[in-house]
DRENVODREN-450657 format. One record per residue: residue in three letters; x, y, z of N, C-alpha, C in turn. Coordinates in steps of 0.05 Angstrom, whole numbers, always signed. Layout:
DRENVODREN-450657
- r nxx nyy nzz caxx cayy cazz cxx cyy czz
- ALA X Y Z X Y Z X Y Z
...
END
This chain:
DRENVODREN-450657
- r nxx nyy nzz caxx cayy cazz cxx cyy czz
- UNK +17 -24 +0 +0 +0 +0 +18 +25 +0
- UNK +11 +51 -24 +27 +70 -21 +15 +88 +6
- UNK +35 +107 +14 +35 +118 +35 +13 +145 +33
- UNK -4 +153 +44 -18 +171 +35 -4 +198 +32
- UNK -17 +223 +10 -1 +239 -7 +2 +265 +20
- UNK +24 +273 +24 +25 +294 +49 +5 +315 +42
- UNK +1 +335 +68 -19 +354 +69 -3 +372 +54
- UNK -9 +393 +51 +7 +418 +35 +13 +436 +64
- UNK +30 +440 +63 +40 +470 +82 +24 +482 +82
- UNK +19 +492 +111 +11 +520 +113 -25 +515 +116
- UNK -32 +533 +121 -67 +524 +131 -85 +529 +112
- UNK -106 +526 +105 -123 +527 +86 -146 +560 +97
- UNK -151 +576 +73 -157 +600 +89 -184 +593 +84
- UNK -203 +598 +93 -230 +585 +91 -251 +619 +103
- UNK -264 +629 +77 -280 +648 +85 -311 +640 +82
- UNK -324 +651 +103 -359 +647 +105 -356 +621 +123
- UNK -341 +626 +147 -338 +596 +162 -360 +593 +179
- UNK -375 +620 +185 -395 +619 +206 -421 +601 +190
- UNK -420 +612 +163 -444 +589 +148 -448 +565 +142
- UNK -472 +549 +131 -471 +521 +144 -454 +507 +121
- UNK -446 +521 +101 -422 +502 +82 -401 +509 +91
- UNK -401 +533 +101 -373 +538 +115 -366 +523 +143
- UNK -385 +508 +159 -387 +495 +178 -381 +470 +171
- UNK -394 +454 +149 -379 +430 +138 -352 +425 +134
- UNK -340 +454 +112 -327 +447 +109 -304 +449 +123
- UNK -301 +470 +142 -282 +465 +167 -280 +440 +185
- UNK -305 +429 +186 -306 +403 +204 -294 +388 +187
- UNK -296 +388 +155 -288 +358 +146 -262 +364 +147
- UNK -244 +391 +142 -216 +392 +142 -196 +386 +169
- UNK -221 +398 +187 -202 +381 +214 -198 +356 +221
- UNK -218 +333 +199 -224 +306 +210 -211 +294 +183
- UNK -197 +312 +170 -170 +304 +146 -144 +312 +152
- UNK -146 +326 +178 -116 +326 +181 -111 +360 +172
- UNK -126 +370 +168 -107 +400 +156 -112 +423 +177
- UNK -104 +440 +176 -99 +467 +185 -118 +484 +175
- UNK -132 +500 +193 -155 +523 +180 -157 +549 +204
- UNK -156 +560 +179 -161 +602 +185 -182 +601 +177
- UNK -200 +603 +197 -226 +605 +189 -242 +632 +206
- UNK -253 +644 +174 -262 +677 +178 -285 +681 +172
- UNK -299 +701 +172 -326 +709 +179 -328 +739 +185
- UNK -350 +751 +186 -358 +774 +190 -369 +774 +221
- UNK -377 +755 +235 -383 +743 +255 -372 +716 +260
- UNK -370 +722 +283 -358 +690 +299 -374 +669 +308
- UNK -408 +669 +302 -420 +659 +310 -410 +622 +297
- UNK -404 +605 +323 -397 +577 +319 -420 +552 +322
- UNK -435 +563 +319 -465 +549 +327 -469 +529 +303
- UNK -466 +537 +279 -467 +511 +260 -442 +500 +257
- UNK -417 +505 +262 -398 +485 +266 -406 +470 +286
- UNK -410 +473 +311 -417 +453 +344 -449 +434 +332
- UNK -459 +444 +322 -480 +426 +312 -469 +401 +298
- UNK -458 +415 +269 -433 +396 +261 -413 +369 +275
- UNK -397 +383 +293 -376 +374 +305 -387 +358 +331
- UNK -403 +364 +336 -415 +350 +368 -404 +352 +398
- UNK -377 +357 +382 -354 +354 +407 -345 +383 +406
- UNK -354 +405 +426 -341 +424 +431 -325 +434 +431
- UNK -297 +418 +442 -273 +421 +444 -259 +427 +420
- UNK -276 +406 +396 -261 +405 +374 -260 +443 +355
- UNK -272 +459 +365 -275 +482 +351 -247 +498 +365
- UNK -240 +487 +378 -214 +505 +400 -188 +492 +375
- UNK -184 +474 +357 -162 +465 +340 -167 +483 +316
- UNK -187 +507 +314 -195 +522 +292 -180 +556 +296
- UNK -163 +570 +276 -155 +593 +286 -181 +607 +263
- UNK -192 +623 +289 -217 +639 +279 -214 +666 +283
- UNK -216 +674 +257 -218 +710 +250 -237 +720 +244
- UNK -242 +743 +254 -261 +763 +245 -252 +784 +221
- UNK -271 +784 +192 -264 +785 +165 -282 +791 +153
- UNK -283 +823 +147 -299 +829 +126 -291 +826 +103
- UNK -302 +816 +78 -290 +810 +52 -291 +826 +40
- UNK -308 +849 +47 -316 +876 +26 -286 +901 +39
- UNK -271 +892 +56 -248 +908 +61 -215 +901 +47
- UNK -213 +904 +26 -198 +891 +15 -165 +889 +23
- UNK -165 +915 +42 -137 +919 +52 -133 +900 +72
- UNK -159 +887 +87 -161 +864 +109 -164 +841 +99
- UNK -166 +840 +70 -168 +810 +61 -141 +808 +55
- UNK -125 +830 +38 -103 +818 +31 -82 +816 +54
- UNK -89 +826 +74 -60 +834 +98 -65 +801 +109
- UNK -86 +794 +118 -93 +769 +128 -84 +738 +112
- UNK -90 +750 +86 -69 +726 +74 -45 +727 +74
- UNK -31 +750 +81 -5 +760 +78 +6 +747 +102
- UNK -2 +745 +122 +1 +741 +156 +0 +708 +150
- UNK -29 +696 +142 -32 +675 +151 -9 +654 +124
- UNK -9 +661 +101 +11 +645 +72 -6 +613 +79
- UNK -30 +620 +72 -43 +594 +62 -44 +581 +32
- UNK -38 +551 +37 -40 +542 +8 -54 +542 -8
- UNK -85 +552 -2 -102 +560 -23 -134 +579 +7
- UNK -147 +594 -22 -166 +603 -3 -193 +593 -10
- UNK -206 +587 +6 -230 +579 -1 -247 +599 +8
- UNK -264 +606 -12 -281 +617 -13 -310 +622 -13
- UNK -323 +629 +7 -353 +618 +10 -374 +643 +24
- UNK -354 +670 +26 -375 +682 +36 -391 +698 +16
- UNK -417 +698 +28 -439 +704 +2 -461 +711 +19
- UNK -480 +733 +8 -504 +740 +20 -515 +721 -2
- UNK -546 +706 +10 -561 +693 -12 -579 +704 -23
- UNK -605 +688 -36 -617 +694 -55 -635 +721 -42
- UNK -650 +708 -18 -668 +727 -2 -661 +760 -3
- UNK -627 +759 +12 -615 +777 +22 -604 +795 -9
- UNK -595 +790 -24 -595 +799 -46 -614 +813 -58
- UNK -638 +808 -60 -662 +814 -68 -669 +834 -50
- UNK -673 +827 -18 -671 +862 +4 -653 +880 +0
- UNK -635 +878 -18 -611 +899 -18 -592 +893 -36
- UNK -598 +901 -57 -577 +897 -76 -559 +904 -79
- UNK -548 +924 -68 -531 +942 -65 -500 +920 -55
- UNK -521 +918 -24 -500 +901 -7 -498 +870 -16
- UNK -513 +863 -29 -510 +835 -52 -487 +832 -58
- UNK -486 +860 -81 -456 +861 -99 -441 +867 -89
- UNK -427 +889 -59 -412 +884 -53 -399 +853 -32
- UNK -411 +847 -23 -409 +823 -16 -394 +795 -27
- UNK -417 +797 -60 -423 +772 -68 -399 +777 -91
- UNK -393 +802 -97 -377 +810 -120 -355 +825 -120
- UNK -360 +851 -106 -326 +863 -87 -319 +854 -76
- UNK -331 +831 -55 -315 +815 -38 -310 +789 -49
- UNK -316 +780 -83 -295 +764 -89 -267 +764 -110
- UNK -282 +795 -116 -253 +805 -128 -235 +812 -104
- UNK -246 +823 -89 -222 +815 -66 -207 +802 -54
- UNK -218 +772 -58 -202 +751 -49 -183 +745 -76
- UNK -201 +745 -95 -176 +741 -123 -153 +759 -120
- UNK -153 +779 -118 -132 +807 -121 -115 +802 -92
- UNK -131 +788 -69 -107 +772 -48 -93 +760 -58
- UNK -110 +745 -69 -90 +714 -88 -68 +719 -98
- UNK -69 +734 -117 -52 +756 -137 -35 +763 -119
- UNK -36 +784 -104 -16 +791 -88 +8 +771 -77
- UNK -10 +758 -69 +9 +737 -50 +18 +713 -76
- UNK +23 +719 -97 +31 +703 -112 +20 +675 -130
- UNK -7 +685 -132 -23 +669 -150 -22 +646 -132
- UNK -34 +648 -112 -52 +627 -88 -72 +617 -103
- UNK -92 +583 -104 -110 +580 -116 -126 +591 -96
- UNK -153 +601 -121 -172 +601 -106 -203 +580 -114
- UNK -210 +572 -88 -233 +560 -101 -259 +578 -79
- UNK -277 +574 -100 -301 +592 -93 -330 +572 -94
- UNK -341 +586 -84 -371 +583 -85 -385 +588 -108
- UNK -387 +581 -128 -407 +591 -148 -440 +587 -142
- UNK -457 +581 -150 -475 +569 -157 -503 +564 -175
- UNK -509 +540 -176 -528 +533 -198 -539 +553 -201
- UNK -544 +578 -189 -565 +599 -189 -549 +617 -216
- UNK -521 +617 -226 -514 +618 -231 -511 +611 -274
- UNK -532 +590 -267 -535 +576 -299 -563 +594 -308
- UNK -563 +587 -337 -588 +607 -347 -605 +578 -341
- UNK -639 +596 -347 -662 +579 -340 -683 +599 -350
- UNK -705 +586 -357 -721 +602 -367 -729 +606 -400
- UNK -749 +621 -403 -753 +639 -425 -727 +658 -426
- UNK -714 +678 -413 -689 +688 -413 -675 +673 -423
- UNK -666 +654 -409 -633 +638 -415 -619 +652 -399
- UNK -623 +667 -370 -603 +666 -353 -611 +665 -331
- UNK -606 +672 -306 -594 +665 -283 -628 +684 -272
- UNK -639 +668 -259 -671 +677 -252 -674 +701 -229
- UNK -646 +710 -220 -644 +728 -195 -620 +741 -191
- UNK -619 +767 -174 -585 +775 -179 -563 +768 -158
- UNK -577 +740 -141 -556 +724 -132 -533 +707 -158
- UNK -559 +698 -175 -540 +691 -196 -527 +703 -213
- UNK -538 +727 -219 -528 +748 -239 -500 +746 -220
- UNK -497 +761 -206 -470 +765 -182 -451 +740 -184
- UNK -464 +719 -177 -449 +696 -180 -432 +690 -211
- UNK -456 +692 -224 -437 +687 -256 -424 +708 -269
- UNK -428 +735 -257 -408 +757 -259 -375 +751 -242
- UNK -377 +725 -218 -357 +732 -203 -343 +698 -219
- UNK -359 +687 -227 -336 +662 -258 -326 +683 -269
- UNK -336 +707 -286 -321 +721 -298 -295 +719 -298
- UNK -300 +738 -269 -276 +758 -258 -250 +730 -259
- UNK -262 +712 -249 -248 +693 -245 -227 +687 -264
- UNK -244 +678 -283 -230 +674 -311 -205 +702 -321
- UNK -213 +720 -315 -195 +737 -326 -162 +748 -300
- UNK -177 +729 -277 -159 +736 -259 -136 +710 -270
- UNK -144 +695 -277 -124 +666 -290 -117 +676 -316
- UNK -134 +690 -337 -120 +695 -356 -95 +725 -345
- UNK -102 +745 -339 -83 +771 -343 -59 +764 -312
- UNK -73 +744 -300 -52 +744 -270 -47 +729 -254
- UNK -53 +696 -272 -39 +678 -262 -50 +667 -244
- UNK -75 +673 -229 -85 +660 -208 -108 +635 -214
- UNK -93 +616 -219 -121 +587 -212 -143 +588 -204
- UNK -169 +591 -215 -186 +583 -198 -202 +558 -204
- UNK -228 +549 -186 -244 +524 -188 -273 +536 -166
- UNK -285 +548 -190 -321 +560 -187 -339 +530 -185
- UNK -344 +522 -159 -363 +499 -160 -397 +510 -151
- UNK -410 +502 -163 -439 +506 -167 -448 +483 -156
- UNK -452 +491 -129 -477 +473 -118 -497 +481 -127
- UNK -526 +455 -116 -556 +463 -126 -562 +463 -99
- UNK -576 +442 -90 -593 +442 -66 -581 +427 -50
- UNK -566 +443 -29 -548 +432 -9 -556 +433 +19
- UNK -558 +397 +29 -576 +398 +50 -558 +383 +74
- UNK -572 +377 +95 -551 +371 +116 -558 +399 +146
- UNK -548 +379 +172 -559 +400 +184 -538 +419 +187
- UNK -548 +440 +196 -542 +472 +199 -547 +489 +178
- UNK -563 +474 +155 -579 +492 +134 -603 +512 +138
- UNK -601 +527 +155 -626 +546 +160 -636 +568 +141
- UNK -617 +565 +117 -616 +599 +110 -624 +597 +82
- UNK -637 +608 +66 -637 +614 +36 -659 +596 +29
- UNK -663 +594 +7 -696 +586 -5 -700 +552 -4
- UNK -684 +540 -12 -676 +518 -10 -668 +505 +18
- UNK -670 +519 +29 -665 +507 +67 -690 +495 +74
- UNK -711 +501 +63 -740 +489 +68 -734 +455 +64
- UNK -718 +439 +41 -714 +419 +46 -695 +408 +67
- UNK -682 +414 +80 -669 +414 +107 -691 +417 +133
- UNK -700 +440 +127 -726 +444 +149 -737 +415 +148
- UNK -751 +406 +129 -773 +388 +125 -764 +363 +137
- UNK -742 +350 +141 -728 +334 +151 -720 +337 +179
- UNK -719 +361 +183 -716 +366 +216 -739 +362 +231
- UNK -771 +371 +216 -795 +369 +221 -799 +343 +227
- UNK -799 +324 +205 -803 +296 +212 -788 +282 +227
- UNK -765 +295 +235 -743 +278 +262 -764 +288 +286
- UNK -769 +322 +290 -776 +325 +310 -813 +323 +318
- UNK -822 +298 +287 -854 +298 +297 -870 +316 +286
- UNK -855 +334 +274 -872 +358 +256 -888 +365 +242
- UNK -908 +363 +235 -915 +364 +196 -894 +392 +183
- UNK -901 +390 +150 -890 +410 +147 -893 +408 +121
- UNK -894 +437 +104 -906 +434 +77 -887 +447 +61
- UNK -871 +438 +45 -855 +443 +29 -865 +468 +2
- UNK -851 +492 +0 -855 +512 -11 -866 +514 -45
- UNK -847 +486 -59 -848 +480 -84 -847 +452 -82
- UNK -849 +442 -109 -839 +422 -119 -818 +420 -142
- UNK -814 +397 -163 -799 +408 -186 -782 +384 -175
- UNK -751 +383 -194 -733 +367 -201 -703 +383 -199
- UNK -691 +365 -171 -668 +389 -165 -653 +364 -165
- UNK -618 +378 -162 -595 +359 -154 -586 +363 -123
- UNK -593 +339 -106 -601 +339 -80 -570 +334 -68
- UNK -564 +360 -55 -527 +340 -48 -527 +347 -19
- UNK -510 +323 -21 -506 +325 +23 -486 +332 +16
- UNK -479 +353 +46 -470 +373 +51 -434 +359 +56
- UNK -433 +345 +66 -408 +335 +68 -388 +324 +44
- UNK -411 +318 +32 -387 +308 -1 -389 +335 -8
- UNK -400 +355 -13 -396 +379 -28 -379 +389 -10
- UNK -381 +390 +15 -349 +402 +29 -329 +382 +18
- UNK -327 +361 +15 -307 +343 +8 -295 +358 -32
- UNK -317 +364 -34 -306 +366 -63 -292 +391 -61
- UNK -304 +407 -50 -290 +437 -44 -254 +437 -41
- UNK -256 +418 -9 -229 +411 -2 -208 +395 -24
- UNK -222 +379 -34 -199 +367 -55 -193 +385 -82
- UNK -199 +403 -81 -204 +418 -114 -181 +434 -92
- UNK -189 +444 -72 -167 +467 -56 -138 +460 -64
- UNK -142 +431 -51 -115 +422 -49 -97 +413 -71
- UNK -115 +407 -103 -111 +392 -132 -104 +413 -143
- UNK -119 +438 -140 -123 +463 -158 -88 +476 -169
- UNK -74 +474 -190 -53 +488 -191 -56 +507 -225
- UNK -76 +498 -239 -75 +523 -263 -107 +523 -274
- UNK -105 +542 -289 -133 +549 -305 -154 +557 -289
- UNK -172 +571 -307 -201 +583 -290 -224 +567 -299
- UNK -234 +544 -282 -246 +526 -284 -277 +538 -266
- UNK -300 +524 -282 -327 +520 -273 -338 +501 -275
- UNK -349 +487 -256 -360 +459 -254 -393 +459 -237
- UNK -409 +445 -245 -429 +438 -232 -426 +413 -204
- UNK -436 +408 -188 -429 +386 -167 -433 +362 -174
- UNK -458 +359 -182 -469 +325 -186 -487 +335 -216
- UNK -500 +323 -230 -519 +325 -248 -543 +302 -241
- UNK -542 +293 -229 -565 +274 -222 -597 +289 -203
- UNK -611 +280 -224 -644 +298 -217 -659 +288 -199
- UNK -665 +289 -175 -690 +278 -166 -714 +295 -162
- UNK -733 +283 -160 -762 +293 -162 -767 +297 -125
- UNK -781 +321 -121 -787 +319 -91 -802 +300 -81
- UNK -819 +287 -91 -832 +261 -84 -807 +245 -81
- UNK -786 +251 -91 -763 +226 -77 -749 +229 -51
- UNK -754 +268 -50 -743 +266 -24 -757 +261 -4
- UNK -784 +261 +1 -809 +265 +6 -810 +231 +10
- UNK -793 +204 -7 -792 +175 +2 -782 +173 +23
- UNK -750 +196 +11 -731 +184 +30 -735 +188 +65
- UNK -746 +208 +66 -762 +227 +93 -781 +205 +105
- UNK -791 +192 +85 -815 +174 +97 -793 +150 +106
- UNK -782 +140 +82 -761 +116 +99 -743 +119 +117
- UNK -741 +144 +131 -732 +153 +156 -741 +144 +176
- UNK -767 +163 +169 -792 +167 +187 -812 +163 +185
- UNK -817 +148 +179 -850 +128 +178 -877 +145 +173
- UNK -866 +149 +202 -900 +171 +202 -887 +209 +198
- UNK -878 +210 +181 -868 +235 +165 -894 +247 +157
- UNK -897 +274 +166 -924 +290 +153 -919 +307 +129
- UNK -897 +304 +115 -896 +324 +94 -899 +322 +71
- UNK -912 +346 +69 -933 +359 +43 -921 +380 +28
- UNK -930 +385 -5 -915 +404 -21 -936 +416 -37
- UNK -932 +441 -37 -950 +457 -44 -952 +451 -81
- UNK -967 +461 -91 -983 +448 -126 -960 +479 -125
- UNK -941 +477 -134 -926 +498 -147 -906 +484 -149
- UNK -895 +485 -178 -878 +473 -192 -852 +499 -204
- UNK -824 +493 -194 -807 +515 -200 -779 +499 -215
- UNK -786 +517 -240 -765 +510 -261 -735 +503 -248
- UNK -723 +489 -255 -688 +482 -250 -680 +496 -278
- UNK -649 +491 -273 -631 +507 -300 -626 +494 -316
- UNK -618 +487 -341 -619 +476 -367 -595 +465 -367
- UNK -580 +430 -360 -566 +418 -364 -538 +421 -340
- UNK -532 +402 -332 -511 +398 -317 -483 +389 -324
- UNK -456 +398 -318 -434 +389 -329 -410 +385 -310
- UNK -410 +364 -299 -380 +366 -287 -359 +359 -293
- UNK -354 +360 -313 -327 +355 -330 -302 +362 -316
- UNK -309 +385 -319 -278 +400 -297 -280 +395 -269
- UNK -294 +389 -251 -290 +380 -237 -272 +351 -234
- UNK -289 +332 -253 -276 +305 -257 -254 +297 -271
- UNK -242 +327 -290 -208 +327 -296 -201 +328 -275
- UNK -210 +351 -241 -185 +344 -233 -183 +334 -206
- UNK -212 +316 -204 -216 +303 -175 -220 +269 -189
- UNK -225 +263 -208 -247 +237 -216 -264 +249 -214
- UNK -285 +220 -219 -324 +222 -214 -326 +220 -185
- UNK -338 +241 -171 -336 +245 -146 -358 +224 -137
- UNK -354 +215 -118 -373 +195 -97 -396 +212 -83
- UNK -420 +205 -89 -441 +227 -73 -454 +205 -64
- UNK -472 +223 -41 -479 +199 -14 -512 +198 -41
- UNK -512 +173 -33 -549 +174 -41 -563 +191 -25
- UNK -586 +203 -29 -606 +211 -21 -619 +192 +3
- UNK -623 +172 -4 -638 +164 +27 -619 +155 +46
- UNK -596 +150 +44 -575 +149 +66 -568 +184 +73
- UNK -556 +200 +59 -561 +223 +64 -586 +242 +82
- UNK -611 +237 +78 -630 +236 +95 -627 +226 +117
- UNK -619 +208 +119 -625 +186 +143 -610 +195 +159
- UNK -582 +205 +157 -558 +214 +165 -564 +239 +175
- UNK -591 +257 +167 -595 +291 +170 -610 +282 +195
- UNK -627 +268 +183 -659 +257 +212 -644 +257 +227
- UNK -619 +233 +233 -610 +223 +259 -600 +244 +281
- UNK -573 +266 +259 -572 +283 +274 -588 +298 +286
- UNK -606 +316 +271 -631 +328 +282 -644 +318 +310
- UNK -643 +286 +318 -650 +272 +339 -634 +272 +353
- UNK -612 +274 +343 -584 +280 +369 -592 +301 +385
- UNK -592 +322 +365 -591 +355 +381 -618 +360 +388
- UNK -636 +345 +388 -657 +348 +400 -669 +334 +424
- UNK -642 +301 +426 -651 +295 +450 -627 +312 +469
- UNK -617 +331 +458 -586 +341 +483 -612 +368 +490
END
């Protein structure tokens, strides 16, 4: 058996750690062995300890307070910390975008040209980011149904030209509907809800219906982390999974949880985006391993019953 491949020097910089992908994916990097600077605009650790279970374990995390929209504090912080790549994840969502557009784009868009132009600085650091599906066209339009995604597929752009004029790597992954607990937030958290409902006895009526790509939250932190650590050229965009399920499937898997599951979905049917591709992802990870859906479920219920019998 070969020896497994060493970690890379130096700690992985991880922004939007307070959120619940940013909570995954710090937990999965501590339980791989790596080092994390993990920043935020707030310190709130409540969806990592949900995560982690074990309290203690958040004290092996060096946690900063980090506005992304300050660019002299993004780049000094990479300058201090010389991480081998930054990951990138802080983002106002769909809701919050829509209340304020203003603060959307700086956010979702000055604050990721800011982490690129860190990158740059400090010597063409990869960066991998957050894209998302919200991000593909859909529709009568043919684009992006909201200006979360407008923002988002403005910040592949930037991306791309930060690899073409300045040398900096990136890897834009587009999640769809990313579930798992500590998902409270954004339109799509309602399927997270619905599964907490039926752990804790609930009914609960699901907002839409339609045909989404259902990913647990831990392989999409998994994919994140290995793209971090693989990433060394080109300005790459990838989707996560391409595989469709119907909410009646998640709506099985909920029942083969939970038996006596009360949830219901409203007669409103909401378009998905037009075709999935992970190509570039699978140049430079393989065909990634995703949990099924009803083990995935099963895995959300259980926790949910953890933190509800503590």
């Amino acid at each position: 058996m070969s020896p497994p491949d060493p970690l890379p020097d130096g700690p992985l910089l991880l922004t939007g750690a307070a959120g619940f992908l940013g909570a995954w994916v710090a937990r999965r990097a501590l339980q791989q062995g790596r080092q994390v600077v993990a920043c935020d605009l707030g310190l709130d650790r409540r969806r990592f300890l949900q995560i982690a279970e074990r309290p203690e374990v958040a004290e092996r995390i060096d946690w900063r307070q980090l506005d992304v929209t300050d660019a002299d504090a993004v780049a000094a912080l990479v300058a201090e910390t010389r991480p081998y790549a930054l990951l990138h994840l802080a983002a106002l969502q769909i809701p919050a975008c829509a209340a304020n557009p203003a603060l959307g784009a700086r956010v979702n868009l000055e604050g990721h040209i800011n982490v690129l132009e860190a990158a740059r600085q400090a010597g063409g650091i990869p960066v991998v980011y957050a894209s998302s599906a919200a991000a593909k066209p859909r529709g009568p339009d043919k684009a992006p149904a909201n200006l979360y995604g407008i923002y988002k597929q403005a910040g592949e752009g930037v991306s791309r030209l930060y690899w073409r004029d300045h040398g900096v790597p990136s890897m834009g992954l587009r999640p769809y509907v990313v579930y798992g607990i500590g998902r409270d937030q954004g339109e799509t958290s309602a399927f997270t809800a619905a599964m907490q409902a039926a752990a804790e006895g609930r009914p609960f009526e699901l907002p839409f219906g339609g045909r989404f790509c259902f990913q647990y939250a831990a392989d999409v932190a998994d994919l994140f982390l290995g793209c971090a650590e693989a990433l060394r050229e080109g300005a790459h965009v990838s989707d996560v999974s391409g595989e469709l399920n119907a909410v009646a499937d998640l709506q099985a898997a909920i029942a083969s949880a939970v038996p006596e599951a009360r949830i219901a979905v409203k007669a409103v049917e909401r378009p998905g985006p037009d075709g999935f591709d992970t190509t570039p992802l699978e140049a430079l990870l393989g065909p990634p391993a995703m949990t099924s859906l009803t083990r995935g479920v099963a895995e959300t219920v259980a926790a949910f019953r953890r933190l509800a019998a503590q």
